[in-house]
MARSE-961934 format. One record per atom (N, C-alpha, C): y, x, z; chain; residue in one letter. Coordinates in pm, 1 decimal. Layout:
FITI          y          x          z   ch   aa
FITI          Y          X          Z    A    A
...
END
This chain:
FITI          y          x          z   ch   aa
FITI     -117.1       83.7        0.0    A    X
FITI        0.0        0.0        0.0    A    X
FITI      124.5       89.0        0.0    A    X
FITI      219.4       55.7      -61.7    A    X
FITI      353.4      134.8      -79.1    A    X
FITI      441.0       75.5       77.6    A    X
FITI      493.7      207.1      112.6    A    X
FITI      595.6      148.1      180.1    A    X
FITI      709.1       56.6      135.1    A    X
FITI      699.8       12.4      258.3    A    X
FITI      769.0     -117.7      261.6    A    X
FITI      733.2     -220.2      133.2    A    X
FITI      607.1     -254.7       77.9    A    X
FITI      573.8     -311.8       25.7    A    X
FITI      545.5     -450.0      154.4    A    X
FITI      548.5     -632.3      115.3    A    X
FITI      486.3     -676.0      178.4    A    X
FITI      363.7     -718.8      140.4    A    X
FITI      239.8     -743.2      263.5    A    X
FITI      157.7     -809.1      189.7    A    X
FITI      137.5     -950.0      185.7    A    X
FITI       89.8     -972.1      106.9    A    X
FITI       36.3    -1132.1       12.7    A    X
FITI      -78.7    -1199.7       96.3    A    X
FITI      -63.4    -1303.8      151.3    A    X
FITI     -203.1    -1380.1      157.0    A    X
FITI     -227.5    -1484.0       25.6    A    X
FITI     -306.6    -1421.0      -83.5    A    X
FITI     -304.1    -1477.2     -162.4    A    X
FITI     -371.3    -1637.9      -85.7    A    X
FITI     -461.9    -1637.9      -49.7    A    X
FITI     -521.2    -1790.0      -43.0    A    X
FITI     -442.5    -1883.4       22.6    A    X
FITI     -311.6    -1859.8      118.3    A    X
FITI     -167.6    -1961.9      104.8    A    X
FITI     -105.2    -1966.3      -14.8    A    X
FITI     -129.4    -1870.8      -86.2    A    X
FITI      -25.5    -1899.2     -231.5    A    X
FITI        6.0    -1981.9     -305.4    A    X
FITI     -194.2    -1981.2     -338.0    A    X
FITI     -297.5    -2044.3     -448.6    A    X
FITI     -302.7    -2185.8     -378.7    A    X
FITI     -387.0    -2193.7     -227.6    A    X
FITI     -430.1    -2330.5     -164.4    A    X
FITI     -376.4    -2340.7      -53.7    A    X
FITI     -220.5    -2320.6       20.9    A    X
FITI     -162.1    -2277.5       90.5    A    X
FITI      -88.7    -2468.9      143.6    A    X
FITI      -57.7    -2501.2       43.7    A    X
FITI      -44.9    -2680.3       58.7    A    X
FITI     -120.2    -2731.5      -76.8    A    X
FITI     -140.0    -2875.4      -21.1    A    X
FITI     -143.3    -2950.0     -133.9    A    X
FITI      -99.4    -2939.1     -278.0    A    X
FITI        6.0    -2945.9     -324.4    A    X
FITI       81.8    -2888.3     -422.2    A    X
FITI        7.9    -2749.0     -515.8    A    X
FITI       11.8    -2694.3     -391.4    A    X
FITI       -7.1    -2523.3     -495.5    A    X
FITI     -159.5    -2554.9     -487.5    A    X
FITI     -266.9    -2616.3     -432.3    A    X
FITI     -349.8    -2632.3     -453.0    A    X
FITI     -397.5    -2689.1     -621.5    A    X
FITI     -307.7    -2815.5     -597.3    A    X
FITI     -355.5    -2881.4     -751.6    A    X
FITI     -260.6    -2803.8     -789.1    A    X
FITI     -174.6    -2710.5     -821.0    A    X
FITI     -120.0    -2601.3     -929.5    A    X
FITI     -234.7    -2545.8     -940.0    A    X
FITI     -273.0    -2484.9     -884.3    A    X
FITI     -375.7    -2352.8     -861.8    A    X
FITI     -512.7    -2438.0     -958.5    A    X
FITI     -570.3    -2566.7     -966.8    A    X
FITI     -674.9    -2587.5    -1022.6    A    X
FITI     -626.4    -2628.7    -1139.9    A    X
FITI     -489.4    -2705.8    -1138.3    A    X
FITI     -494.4    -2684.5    -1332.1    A    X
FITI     -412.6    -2569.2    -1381.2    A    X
FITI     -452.7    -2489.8    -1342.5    A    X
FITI     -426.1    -2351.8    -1415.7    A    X
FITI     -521.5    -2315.0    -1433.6    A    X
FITI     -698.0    -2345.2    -1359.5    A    X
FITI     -821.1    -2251.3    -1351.8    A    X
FITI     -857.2    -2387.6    -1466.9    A    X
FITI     -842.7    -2531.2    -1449.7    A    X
FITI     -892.2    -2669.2    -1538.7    A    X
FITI     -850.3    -2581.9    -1648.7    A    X
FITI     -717.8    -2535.3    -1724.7    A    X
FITI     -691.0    -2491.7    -1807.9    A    X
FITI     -700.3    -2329.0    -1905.8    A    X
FITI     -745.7    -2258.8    -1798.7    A    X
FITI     -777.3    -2098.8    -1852.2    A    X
FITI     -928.6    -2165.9    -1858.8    A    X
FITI    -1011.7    -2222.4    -1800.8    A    X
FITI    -1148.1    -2251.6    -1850.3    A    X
FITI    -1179.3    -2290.3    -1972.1    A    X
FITI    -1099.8    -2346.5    -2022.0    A    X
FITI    -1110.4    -2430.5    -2137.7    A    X
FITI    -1087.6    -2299.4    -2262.8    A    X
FITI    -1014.5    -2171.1    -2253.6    A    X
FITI     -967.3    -2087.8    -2327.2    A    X
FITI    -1140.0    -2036.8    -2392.2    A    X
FITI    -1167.1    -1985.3    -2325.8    A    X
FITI    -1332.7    -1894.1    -2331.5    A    X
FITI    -1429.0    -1996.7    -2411.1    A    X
FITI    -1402.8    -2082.6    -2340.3    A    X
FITI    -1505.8    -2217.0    -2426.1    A    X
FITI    -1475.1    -2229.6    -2546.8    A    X
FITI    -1340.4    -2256.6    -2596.3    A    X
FITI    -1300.2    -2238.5    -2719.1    A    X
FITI    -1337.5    -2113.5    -2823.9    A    X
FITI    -1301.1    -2040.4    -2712.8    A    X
FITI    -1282.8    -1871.6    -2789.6    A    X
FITI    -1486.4    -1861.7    -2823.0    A    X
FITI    -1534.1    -1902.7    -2778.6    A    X
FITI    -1691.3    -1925.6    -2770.7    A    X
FITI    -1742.3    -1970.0    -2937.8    A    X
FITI    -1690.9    -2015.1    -2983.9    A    X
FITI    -1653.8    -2092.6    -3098.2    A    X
FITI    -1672.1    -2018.3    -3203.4    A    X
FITI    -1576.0    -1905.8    -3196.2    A    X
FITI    -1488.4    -1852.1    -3355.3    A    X
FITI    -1533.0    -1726.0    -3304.4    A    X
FITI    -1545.6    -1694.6    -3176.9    A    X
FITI    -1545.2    -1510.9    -3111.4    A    X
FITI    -1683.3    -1445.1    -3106.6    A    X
FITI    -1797.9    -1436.1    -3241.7    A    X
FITI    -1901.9    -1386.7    -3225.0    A    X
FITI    -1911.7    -1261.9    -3126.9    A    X
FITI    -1810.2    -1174.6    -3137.7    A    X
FITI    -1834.2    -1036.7    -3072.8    A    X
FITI    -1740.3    -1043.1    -2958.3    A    X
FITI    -1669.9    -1204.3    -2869.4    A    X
FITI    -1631.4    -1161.6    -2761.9    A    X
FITI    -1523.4    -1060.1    -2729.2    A    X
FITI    -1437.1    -1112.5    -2842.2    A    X
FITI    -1339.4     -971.7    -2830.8    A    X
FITI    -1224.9    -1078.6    -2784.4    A    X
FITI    -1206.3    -1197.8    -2843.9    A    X
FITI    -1071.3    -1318.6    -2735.0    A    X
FITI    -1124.7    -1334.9    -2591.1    A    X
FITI    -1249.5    -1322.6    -2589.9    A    X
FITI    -1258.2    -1357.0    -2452.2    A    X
FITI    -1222.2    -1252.2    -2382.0    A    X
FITI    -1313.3    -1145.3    -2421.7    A    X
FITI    -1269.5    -1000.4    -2364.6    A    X
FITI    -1132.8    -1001.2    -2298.3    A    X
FITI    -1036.4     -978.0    -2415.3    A    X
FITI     -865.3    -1003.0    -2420.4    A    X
FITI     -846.4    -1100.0    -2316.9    A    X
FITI     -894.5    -1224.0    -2319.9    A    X
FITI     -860.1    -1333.9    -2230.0    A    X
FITI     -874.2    -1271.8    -2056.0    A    X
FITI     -973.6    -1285.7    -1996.5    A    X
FITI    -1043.0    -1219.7    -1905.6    A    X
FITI     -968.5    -1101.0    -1862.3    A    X
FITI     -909.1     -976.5    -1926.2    A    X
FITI     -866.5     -839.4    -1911.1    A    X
FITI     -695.0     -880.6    -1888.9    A    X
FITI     -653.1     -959.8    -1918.4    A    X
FITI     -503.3    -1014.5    -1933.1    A    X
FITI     -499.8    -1047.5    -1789.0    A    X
FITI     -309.4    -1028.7    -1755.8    A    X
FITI     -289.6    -1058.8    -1640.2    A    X
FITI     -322.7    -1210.9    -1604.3    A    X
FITI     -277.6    -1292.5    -1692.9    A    X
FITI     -366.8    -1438.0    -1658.7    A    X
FITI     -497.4    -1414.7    -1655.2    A    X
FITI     -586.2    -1395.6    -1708.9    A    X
FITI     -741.8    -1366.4    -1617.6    A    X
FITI     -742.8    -1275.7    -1530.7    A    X
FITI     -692.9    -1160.6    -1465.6    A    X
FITI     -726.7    -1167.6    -1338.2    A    X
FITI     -657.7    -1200.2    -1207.2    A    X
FITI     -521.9    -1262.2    -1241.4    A    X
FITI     -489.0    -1419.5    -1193.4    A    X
FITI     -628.6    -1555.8    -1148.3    A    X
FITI     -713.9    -1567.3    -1289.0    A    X
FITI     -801.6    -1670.7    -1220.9    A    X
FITI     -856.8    -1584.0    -1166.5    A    X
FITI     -927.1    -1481.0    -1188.7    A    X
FITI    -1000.4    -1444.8    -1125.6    A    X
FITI     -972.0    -1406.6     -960.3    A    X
FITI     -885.5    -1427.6     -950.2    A    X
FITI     -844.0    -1401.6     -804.5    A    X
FITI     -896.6    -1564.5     -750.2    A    X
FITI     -777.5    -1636.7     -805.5    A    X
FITI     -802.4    -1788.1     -762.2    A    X
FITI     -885.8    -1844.8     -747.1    A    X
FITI    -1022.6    -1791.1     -840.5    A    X
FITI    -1190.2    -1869.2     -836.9    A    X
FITI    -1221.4    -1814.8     -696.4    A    X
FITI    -1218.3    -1644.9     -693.7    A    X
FITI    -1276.4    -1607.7     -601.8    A    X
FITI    -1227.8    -1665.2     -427.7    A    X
FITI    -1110.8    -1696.9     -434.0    A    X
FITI    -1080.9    -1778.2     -302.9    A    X
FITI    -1059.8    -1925.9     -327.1    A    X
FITI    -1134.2    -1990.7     -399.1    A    X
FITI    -1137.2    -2154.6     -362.9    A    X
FITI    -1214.1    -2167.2     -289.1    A    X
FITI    -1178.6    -2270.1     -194.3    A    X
FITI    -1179.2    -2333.1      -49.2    A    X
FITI    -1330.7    -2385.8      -65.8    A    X
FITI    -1401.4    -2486.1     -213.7    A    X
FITI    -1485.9    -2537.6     -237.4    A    X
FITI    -1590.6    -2559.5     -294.6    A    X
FITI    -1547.0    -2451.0     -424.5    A    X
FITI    -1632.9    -2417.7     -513.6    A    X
FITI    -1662.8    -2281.7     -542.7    A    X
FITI    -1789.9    -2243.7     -573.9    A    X
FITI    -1812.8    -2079.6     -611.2    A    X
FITI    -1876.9    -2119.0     -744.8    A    X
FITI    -1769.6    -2027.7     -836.5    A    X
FITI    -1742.8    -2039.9     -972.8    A    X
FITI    -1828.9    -1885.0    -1049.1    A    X
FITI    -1884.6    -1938.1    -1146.7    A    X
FITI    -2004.3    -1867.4    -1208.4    A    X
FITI    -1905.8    -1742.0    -1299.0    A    X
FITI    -1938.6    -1610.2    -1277.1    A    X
FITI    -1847.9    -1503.8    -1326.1    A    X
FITI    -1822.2    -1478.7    -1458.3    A    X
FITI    -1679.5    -1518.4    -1546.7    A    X
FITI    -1662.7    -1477.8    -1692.5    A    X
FITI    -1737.2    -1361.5    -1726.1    A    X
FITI    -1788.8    -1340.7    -1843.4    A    X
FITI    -1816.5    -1197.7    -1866.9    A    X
FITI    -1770.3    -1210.1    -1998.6    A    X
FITI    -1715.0    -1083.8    -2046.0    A    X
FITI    -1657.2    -1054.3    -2174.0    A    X
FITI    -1749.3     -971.3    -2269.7    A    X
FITI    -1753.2     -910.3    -2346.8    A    X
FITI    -1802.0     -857.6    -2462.3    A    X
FITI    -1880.0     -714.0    -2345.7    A    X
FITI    -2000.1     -668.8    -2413.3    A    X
FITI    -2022.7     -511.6    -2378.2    A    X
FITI    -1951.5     -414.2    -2464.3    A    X
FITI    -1857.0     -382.4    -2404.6    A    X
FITI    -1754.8     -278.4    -2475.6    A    X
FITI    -1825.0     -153.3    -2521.6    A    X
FITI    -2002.1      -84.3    -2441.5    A    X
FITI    -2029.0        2.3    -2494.3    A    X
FITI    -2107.0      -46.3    -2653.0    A    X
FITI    -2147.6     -120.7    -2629.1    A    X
FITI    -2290.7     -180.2    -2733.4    A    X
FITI    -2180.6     -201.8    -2855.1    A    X
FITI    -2058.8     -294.3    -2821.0    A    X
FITI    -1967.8     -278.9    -2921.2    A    X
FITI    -1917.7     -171.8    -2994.7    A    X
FITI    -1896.7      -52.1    -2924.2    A    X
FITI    -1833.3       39.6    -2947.2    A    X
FITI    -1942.2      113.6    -3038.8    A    X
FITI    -2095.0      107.5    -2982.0    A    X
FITI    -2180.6      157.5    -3087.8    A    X
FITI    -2211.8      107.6    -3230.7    A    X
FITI    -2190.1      -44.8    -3240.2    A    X
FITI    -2223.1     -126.5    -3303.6    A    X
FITI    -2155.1     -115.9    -3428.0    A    X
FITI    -1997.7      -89.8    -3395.4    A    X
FITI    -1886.6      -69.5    -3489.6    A    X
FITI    -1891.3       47.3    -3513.8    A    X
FITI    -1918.3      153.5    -3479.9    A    X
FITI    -1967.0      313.6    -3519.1    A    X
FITI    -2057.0      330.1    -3595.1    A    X
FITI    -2188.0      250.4    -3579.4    A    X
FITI    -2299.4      262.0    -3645.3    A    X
FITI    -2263.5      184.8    -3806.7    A    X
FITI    -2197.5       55.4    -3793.7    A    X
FITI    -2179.6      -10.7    -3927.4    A    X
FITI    -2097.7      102.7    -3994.3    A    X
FITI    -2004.6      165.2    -4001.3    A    X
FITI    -1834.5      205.2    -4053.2    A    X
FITI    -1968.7      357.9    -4069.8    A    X
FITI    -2084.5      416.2    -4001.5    A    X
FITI    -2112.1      545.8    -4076.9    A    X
FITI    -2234.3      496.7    -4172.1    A    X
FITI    -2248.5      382.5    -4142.5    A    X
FITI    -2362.1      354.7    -4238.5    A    X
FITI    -2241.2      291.0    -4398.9    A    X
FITI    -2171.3      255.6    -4402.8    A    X
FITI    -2067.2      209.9    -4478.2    A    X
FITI    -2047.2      346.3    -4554.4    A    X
FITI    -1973.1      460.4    -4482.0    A    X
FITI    -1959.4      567.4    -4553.1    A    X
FITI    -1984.3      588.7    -4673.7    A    X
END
């Protein structure tokens, strides 16, 4: 922690009243819906990836991990190594 930084209780933030509560779930109602989509068109998981790695995903990801009620099943994004081979291997076989 930096001096004189303060700290955050995130779980008053997020579910701290009523209010920021239902803020807090249609923001997670609505980033859920992103991946599902991106599920669609994103064979190789590269929007979701993006989605997920962005300060709004690990925003939800904070918020899933402290809801009061539900334990929410973990995004996973693309394997960045398998990718990384995958696109290496096509582009020298291309050569």
């Amino acid at each position: 922690m930096m001096l004189g930084a303060v700290e955050v209780d995130f779980f008053d933030l997020f579910y701290g009243t009523e209010i920021r509560r239902r803020h807090t779930e249609k923001f997670l109602a609505g980033f859920d819906r992103l991946p599902e989509l991106a599920k669609g068109c994103d064979t190789d998981n590269i929007i979701l990836a993006t989605l997920i790695t962005s300060a709004n995903g690990y925003l939800n990801v904070k918020m899933r991990d402290l809801h009061p009620d539900t334990k929410f099943e973990q995004t996973l994004g693309n394997d960045s190594v398998e990718y990384m081979d995958r696109i290496t291997n096509t582009r020298i076989k291309s050569s």
